[in-house]
C-alpha positions in Angstrom: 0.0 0.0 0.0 1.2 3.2 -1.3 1.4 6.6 0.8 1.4 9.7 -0.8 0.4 13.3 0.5 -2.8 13.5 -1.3 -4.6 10.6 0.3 -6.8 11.7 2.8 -7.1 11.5 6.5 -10.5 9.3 6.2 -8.6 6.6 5.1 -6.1 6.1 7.8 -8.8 5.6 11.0 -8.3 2.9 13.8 -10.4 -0.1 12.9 -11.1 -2.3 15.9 -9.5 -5.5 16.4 -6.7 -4.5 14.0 -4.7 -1.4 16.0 -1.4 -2.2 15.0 -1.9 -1.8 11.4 -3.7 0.9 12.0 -0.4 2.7 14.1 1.6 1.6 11.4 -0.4 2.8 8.0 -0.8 6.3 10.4 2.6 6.2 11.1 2.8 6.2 6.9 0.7 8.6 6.3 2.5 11.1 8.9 6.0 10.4 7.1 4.6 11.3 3.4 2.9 14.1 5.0 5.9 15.6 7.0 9.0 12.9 6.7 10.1 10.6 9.1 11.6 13.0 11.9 8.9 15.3 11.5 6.2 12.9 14.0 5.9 12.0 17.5 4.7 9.0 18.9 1.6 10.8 20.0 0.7 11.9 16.8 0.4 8.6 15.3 -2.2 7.7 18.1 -4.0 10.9 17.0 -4.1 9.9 13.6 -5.1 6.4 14.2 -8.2 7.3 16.2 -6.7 6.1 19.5 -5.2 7.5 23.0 -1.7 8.2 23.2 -1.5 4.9 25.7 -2.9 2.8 23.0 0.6 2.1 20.9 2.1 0.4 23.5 0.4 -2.9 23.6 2.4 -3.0 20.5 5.5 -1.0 20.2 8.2 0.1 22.4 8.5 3.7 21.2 8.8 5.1 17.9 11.9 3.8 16.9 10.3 0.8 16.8 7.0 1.8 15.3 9.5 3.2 12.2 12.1 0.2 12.5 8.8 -2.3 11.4 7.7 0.3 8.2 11.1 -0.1 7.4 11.4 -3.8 7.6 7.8 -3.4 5.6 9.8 -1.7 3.5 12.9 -3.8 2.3 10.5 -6.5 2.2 8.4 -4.8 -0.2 11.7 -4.0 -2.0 13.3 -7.1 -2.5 10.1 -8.4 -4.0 10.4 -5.8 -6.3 14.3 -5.8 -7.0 14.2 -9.6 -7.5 10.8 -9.5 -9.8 13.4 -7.0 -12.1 16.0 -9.0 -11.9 14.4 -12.1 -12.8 18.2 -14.1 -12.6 19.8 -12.0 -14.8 17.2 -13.1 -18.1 17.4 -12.5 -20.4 20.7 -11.2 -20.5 23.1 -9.6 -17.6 22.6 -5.9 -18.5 19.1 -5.9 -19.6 18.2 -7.6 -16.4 20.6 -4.9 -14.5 19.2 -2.3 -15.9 16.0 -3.4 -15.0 16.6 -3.1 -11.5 17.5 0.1 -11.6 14.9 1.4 -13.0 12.7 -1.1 -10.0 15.0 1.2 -7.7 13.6 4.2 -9.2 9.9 3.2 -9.4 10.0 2.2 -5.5 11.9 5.6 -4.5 9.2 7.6 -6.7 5.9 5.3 -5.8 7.1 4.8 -2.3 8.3 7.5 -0.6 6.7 7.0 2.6 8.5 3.6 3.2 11.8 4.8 1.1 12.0 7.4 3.9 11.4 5.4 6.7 14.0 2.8 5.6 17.1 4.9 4.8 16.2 8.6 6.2 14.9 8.0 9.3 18.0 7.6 11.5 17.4 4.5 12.5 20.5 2.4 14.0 19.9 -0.8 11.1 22.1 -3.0 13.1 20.9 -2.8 16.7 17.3 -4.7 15.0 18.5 -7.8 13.5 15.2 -8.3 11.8 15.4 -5.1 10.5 19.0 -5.5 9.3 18.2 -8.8 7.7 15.6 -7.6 5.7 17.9 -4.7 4.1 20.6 -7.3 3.8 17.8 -9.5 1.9 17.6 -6.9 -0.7 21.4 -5.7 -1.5 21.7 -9.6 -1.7 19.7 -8.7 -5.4 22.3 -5.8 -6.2 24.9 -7.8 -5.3 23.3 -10.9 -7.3 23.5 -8.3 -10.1 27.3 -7.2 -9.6 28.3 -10.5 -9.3 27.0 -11.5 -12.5 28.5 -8.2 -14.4 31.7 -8.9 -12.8 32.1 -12.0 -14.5 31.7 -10.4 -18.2 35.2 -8.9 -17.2 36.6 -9.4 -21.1 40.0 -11.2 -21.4 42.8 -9.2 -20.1 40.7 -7.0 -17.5 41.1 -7.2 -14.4 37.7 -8.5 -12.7 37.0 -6.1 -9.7 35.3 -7.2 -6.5 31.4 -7.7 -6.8 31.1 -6.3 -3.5 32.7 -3.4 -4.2 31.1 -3.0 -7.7 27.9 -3.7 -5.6 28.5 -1.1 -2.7 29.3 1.4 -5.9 26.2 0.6 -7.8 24.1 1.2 -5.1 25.4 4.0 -4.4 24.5 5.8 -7.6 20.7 3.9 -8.0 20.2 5.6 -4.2 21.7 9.3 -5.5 19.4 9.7 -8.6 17.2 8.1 -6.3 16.9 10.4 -3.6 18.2 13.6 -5.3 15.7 13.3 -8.9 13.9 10.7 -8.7 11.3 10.7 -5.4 7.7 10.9 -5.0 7.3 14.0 -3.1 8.1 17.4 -3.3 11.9 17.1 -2.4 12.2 15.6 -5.9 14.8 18.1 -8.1 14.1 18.7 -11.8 16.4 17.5 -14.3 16.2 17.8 -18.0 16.1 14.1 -18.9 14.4 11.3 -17.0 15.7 9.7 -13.7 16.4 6.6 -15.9 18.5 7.7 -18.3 20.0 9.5 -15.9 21.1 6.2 -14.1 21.7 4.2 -17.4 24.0 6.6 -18.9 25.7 7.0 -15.1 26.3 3.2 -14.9 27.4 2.7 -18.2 30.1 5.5 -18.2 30.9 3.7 -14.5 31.0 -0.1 -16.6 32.9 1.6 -19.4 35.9 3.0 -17.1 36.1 -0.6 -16.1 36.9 -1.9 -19.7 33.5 -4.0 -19.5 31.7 -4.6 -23.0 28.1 -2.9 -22.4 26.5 -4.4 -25.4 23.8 -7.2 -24.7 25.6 -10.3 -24.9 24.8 -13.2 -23.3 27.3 -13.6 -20.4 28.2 -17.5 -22.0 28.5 -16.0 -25.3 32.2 -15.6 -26.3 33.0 -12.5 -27.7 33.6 -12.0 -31.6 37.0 -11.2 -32.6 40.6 -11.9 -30.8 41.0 -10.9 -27.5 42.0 -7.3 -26.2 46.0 -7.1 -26.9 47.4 -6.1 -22.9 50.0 -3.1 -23.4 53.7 -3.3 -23.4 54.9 -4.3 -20.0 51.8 -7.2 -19.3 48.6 -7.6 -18.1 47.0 -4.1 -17.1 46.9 -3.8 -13.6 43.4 -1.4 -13.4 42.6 -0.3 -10.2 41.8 -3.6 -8.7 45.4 -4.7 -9.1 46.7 -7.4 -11.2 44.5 -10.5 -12.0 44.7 -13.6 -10.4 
């Protein structure tokens, strides 16, 4: 369930029998209205129709109220990231770029949950539920890096997929937050958030001497390999290869 700014208040009331979900899609609605700092604990009762006592039959404070949207969240997230992914079908950067654009859509349709789960402050590792539900879905970045880091051509040095990973995300999560969000922090730009990211990764996949066409990762390139330069093997910035 999406929250967005122009939903109205009707729709968020405390039904009986069901209060935590009621806390929790209040709790939503009060971070697309005014972000996830900008609530108390007491406000979410308000909105759900309840006294301020009432969230505490199911939540410690509202660290933890925000800590389960954000586990909500990944979840949500890593259904999404794996649906694009699809194992890399039917080719590696198809299927990446894919997941980026799965990124984008779940920053821009979102933004309620993409707050909670990377601008609210939150400590991710003092909640090990929490921390293995954001570790579920990098698991699907990383999936992807792995995967690109293997069409390292002949003579390249392959770098680590983590790191490739770590990078990756870092630049879906920039366009992300900076152009591509669903609310009114979102900056213009003069092309779409997409190509944005494509053109940004491919430059990135580029630098690393990686092919960027479309084929198939078992499909041996055309053509003798890349000649190394006088001296050996390039080293790249990954050092030599093993």
């Amino acid at each position: 369930m999406s929250w967005r700014k122009d939903q109205g208040r009707g729709e968020r009331g405390y039904h009986h029998g069901n209060l935590k979900e009621a806390l929790l899609q209040a709790a939503l609605g009060l971070i697309a209205e005014k972000g996830a700092a900008g609530f108390t604990f007491a406000d979410a009762a308000r909105m759900a129709g309840v006294s301020p006592a009432a969230p505490y039959r199911h939540f410690r404070d509202r660290d933890e109220l925000l800590s389960s949207i954000a586990q909500r969240g990944f979840e949500q997230f890593e259904a999404l990231l794996t649906q694009a992914w699809d194992d890399g079908r039917p080719d590696t950067v198809t299927a990446f770029e894919r997941v980026g654009k799965a990124y984008l859509a779940f920053a821009r349709n979102e933004p309620a949950f993409y707050s909670a789960m990377f601008e609210s402050g939150l400590p991710v590792d003092a909640n090990p539920t929490l921390m293995a539900a954001s570790e579920r879905a990098f698991a699907i970045i990383r999936a992807a890096a792995e995967r690109l880091a293997a069409l390292a051509p002949p003579g390249i040095p392959r770098p680590p997929a983590m790191m490739m990973a770590l990078h990756i995300w870092s630049m879906s999560h920039g366009v992300a937050s900076l152009f591509g969000r669903g609310d009114a922090a979102r900056r213009k730009l003069p092309m779409s958030p997409e190509e944005l990211l494509e053109a940004e990764v491919l430059i990135y996949l580029r630098g690393l001497g990686f092919p960027i066409d479309r084929r198939p990762s078992d499909q041996k390139p055309s053509g003798p390999p890349p000649v190394p330069p006088a001296g050996g093997a390039p080293s790249g910035p990954w050092g030599n290869p093993k």
